[in-house]
C-alpha positions as CSV (number, residue, x, y, z in Angstrom):
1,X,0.0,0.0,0.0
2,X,2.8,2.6,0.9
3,X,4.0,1.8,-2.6
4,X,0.8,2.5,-4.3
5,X,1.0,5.5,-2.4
6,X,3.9,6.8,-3.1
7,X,3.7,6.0,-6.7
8,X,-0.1,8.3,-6.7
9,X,2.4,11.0,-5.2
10,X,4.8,10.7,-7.4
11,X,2.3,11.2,-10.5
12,X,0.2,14.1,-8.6
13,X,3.3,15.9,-8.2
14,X,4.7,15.2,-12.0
15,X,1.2,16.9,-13.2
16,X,1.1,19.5,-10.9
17,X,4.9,20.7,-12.3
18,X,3.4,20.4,-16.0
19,X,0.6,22.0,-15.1
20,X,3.2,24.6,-13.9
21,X,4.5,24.6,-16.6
22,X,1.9,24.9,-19.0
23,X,0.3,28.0,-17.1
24,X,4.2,29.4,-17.4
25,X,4.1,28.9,-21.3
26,X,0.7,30.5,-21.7
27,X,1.6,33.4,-19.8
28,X,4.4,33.8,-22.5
29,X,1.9,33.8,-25.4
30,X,-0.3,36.0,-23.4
31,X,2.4,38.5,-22.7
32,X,3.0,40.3,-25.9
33,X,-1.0,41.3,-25.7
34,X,-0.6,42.4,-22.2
35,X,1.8,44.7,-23.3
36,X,-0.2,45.8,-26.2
37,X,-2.8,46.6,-23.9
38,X,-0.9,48.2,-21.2
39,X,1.2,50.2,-23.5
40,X,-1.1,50.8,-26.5
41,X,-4.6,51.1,-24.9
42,X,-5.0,51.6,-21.2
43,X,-1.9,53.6,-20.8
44,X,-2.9,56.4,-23.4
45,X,-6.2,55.9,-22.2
46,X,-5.2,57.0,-18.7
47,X,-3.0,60.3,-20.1
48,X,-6.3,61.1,-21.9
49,X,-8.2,61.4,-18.9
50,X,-5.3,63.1,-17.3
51,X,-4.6,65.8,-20.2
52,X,-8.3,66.3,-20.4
53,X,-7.8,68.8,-16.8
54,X,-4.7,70.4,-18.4
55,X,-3.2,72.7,-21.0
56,X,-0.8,71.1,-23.6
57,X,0.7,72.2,-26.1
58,X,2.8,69.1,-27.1
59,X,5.6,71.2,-26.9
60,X,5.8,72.6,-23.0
61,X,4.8,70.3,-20.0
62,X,1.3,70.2,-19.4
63,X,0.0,72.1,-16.8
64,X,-2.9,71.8,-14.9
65,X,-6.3,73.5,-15.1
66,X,-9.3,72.0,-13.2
67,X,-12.6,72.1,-15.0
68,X,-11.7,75.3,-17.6
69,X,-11.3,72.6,-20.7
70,X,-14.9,71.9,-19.9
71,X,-15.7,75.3,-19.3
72,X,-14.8,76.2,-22.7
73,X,-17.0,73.4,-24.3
74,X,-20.2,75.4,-23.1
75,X,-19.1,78.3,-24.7
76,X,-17.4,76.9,-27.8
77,X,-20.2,77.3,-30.4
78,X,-18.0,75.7,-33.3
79,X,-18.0,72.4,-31.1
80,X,-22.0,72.8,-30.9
81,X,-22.4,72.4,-34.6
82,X,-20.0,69.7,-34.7
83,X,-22.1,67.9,-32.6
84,X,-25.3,69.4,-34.5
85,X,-23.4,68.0,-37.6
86,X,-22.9,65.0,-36.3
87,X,-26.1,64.1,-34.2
88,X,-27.6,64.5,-38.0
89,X,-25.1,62.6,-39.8
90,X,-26.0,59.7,-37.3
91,X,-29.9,60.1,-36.8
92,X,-30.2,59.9,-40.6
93,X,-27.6,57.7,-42.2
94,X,-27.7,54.5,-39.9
95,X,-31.7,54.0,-39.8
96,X,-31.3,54.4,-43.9
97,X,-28.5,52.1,-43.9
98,X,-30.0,49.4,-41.3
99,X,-33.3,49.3,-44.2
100,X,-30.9,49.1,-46.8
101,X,-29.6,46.4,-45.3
102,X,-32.7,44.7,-44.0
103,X,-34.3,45.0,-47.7
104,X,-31.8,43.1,-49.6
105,X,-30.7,40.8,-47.0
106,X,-34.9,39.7,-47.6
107,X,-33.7,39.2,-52.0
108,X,-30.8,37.7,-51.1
109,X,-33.0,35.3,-48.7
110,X,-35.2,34.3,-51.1
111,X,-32.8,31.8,-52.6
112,X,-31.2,33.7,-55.9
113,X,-28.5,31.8,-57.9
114,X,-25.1,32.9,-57.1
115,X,-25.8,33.7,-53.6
116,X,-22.2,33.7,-52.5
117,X,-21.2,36.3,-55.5
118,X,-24.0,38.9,-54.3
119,X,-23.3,38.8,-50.9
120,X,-19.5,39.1,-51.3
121,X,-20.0,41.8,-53.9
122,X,-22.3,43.5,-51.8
123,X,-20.0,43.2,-48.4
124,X,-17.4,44.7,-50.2
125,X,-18.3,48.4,-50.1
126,X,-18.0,47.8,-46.0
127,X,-14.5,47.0,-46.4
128,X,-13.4,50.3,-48.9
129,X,-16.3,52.4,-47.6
130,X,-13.5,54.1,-44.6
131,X,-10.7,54.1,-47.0
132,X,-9.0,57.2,-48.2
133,X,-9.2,55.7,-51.7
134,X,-13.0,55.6,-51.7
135,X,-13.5,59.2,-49.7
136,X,-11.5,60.8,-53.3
137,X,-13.7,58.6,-55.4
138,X,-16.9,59.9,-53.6
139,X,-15.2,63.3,-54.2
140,X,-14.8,63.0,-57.5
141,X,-18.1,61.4,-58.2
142,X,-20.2,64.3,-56.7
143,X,-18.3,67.2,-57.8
144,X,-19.0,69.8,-60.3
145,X,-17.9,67.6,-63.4
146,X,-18.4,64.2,-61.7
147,X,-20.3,61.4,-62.8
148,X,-23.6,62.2,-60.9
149,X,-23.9,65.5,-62.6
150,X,-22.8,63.9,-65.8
151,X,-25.9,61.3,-65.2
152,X,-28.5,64.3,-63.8
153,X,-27.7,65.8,-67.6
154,X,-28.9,63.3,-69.2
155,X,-32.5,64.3,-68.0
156,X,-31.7,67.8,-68.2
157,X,-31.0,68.8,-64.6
158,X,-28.6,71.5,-64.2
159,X,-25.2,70.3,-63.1
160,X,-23.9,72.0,-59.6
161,X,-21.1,70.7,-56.7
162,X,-22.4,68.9,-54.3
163,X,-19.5,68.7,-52.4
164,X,-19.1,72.1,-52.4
165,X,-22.4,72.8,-51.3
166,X,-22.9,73.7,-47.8
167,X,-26.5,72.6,-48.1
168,X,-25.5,69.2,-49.9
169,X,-21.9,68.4,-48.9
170,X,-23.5,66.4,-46.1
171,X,-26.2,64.6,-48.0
172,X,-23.1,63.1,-49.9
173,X,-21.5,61.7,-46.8
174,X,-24.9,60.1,-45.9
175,X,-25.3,58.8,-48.7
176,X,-21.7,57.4,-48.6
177,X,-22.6,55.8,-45.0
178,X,-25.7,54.3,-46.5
179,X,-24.0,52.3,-49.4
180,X,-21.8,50.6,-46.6
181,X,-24.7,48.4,-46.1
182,X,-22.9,45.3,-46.4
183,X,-21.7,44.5,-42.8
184,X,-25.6,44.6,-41.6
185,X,-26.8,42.8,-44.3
186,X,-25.1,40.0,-43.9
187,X,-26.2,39.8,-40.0
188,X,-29.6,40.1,-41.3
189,X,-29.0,37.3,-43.8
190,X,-28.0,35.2,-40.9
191,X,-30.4,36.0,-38.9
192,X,-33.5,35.2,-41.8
193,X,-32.3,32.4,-42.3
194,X,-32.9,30.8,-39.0
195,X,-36.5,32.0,-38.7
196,X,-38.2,28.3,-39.4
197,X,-40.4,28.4,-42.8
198,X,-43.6,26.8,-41.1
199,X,-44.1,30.3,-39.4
200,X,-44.7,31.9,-42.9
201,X,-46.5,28.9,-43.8
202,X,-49.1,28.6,-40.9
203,X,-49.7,32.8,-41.6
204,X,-50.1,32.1,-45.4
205,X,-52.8,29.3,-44.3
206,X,-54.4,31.8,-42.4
207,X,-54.8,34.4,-44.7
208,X,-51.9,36.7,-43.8
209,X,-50.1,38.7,-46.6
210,X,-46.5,40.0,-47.0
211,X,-46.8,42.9,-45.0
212,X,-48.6,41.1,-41.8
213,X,-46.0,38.6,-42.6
214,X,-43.1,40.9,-42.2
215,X,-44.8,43.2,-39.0
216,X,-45.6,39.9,-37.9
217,X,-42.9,37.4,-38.1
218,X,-40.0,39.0,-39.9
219,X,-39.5,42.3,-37.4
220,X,-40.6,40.8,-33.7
221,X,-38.1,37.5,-34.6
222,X,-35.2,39.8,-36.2
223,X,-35.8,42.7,-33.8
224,X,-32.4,41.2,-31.7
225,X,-30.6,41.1,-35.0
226,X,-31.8,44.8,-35.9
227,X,-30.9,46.0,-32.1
228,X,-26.8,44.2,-32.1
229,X,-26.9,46.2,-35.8
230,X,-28.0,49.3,-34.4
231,X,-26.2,49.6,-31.6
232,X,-22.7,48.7,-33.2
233,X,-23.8,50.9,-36.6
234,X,-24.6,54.2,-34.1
235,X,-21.1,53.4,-32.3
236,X,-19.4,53.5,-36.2
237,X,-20.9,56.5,-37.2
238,X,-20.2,58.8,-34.4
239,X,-16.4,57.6,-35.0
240,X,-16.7,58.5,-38.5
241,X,-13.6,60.7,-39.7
242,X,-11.4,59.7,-42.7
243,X,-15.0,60.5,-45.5
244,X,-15.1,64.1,-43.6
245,X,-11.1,64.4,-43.5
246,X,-11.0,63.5,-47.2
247,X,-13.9,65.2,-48.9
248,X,-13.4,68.5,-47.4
249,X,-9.6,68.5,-47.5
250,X,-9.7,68.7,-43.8
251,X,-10.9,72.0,-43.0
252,X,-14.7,70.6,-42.3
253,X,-16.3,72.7,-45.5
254,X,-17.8,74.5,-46.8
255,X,-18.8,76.7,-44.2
256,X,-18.1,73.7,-41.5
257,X,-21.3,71.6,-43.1
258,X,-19.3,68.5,-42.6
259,X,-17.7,69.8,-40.0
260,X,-18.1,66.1,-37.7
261,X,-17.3,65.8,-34.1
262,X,-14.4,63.7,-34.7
263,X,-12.6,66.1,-37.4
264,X,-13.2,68.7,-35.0
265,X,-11.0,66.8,-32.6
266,X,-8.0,66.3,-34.8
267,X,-8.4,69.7,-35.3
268,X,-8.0,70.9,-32.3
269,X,-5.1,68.5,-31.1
270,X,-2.9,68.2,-34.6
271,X,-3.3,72.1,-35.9
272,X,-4.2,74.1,-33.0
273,X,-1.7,71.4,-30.4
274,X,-4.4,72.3,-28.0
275,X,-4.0,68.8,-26.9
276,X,-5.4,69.0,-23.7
277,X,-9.2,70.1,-24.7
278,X,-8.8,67.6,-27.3
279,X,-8.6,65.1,-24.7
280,X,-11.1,67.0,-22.6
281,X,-13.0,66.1,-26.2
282,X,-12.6,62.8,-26.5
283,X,-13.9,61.7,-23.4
284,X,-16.9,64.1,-24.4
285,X,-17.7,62.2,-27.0
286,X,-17.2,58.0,-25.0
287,X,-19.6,59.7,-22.9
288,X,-22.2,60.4,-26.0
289,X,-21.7,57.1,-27.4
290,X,-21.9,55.1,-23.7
291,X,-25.1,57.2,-23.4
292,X,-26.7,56.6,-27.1
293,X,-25.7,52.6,-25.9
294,X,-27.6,52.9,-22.6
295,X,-30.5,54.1,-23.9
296,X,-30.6,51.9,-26.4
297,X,-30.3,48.9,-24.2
298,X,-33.0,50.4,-21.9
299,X,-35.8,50.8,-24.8
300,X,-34.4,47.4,-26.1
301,X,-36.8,45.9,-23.4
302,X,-40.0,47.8,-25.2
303,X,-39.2,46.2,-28.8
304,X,-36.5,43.6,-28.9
305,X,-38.2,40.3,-28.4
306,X,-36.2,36.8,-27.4
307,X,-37.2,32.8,-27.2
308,X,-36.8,32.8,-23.9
């Protein structure tokens, strides 16, 4: 028996060291990201908060100021329109993009040949629609001699710059938003197609068209599909920048139309160095997005609907 014994001993203690061991190799994988995260995320994170109650220059030592950088935000009426700029950009584009998405995630789910091609082709404009290349193409395409005037002439309609437009430049961006559908579609794709047939089928048998179908069916067993969309699409546009930055050259024109929150900030930190209120700013605007979030997930309980 004291053999047995001290053989069971023998193996608990040989796992125990390669568990050791194991737990000392993983913490080696895991270090590089701890780093990452220490030195690339939390710790500029931290000096945020901490510039936001200073003045800095990036040249001089930042010095402290207690609550003036948010003093100056209630006074700073180029920051308002930013956010009126912005609050617009968001309230518009994403419910346009979200039924964008919805609609031709319901084609797509009706079976069409060459499924794969459509939805990859239609994905795609997700994947340029931030890019710098696309911002100059959108540029090009709506300005004085681009190809939407060129189109407009062949019905006769005067050709003008929407860009260059203080009451259009914005539309332009929207509609730039808008046709990144494809990240939303293909959640809703996913999401139609585990809604089971026999729903549609038992509302056919009872006399139920499309519509009451869709009100019915479609929207109450998508609506946590449409709320993850919503909430992540609202969180993307209020941390739109490089369409702005690119389309207007980086001044925010004409006459600070497409002036959005976020080109304001660069502004203020890379040309005026005022990098203190520019931190003061970007907490301002986590705080907008965590609130847009909450009260999201608070009316989620009115409208989104689960199995359980």
């Amino acid at each position: 028996m004291s053999a047995l014994g001290e053989l069971r001993r023998l193996g608990a203690s040989r796992a125990g060291q390669a568990h050791q061991r194991d737990n000392k190799a993983a913490f080696l994988f895991l270090l590089p990201w701890f780093a990452g995260l220490l030195l690339i995320t939390a710790g500029p994170v931290a000096a945020s908060f901490v510039l936001g109650f200073t003045d800095y220059n990036l040249l001089q030592p930042p010095e402290f100021n207690g609550l003036e950088n948010i003093q100056r935000m209630l006074t700073d009426e180029r920051l308002h329109h930013s956010l009126a700029v912005t609050f617009t950009y968001v309230l518009i584009s994403v419910p346009l993009q979200l039924a964008a998405a919805l609609g031709l995630a319901m084609l797509l789910d009706r079976g069409l040949r060459g499924l794969a091609f459509y939805r990859s082709a239609f994905y795609l404009p997700s994947l340029l629609g931030s890019s710098v290349a696309i911002a100059v193409l959108w540029r090009q395409i709506f300005g004085a001699e681009g190809l939407f005037n060129q189109l407009l002439g062949l019905f006769g309609v005067s050709a003008r710059g929407w860009i260059s437009d203080p009451d259009t430049a914005l539309s332009t961006l929207i509609v730039l938003n808008v046709w990144t559908f494809g990240a939303p579609m293909v959640i809703f794709l996913a999401g139609l197609r585990q809604i089971p047939v026999m729903y549609y089928e038992a509302a056919s048998v009872d006399g139920a068209g499309r519509w009451t179908q869709f009100r019915k069916i479609t929207l109450p067993l998508l609506s946590p599909i449409i709320f993850f969309n919503l909430v992540l699409q609202i969180i993307h546009a209020f941390q739109s920048f490089t369409q702005a930055f690119v389309v207007s050259g980086g001044t925010g024109g004409p006459s600070d139309s497409t002036m959005f929150y976020t080109l304001y900030l660069y502004q203020r930190g890379f040309h005026n160095f005022d990098m203190g209120y520019a931190s003061a700013l970007a907490w301002l605007l986590l705080i907008i997005i965590a609130a847009f979030t909450a009260v999201n997930f608070w009316a989620a309980k009115r409208w989104v609907f689960y199995d359980d």
